[in-house]
N, C-alpha and C positions, 0 to 999 in steps of 0.2 A: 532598307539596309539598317542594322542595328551596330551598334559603336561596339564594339568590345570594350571591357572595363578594364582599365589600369591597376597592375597590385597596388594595394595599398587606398584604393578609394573608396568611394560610399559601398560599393558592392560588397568590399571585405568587413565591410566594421556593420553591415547587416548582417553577413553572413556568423560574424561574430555575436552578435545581440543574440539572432536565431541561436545557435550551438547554446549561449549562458543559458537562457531562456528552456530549451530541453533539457540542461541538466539543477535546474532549477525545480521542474518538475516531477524529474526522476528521483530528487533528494526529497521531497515532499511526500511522492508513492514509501520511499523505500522505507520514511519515520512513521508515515500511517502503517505497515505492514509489522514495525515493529512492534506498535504499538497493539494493534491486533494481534498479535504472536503473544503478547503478554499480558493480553485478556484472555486469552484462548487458554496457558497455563494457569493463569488462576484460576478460570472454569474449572480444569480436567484436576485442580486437585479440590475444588469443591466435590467433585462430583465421584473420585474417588474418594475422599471422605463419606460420602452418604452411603457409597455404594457397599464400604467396608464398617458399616456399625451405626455411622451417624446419620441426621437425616435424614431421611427418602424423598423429603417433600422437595429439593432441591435439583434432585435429577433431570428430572423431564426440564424446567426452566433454565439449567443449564448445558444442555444441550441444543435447546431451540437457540437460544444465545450463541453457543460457541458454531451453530449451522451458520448463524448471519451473521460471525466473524467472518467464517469460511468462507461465505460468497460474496462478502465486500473486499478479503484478499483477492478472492480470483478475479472478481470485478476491475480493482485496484490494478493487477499484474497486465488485464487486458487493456485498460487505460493507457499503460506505462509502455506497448509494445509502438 
């Protein structure tokens, strides 16, 4: 037979720790994603810059770059479910 827990005992101030603790993690995905978001915009205007006159030699590197932005978001997002 198991006790049921009292409001207000160890059970709640775990279950409290747990909830900080997930959204602890969720604020951490959500500053990396930013942060990717805002490499990923710098990329697309590198890459629109090459693509309308300036370098060429930038395209391809910045799109292999902003692919493995891409899949460390998606990675990031699956992480975070």
């Amino acid at each position: 037979m198991t006790a049921t827990p009292r409001p207000g005992g160890p059970s709640s101030d775990d279950a409290r720790a747990r909830e900080a603790g997930r959204f602890t993690v969720l604020y951490a995905v959500m500053t990396c994603l930013v942060l990717l978001v805002g490499v990923q915009w710098i990329l697309l205007s590198i890459a629109i810059d090459g693509f309308l006159g300036g370098p060429r030699d930038l395209l391809v590197p910045a799109a292999v770059v902003s692919a493995l932005c891409c899949a460390a978001s998606w990675r990031l997002l699956r992480f975070a479910r």
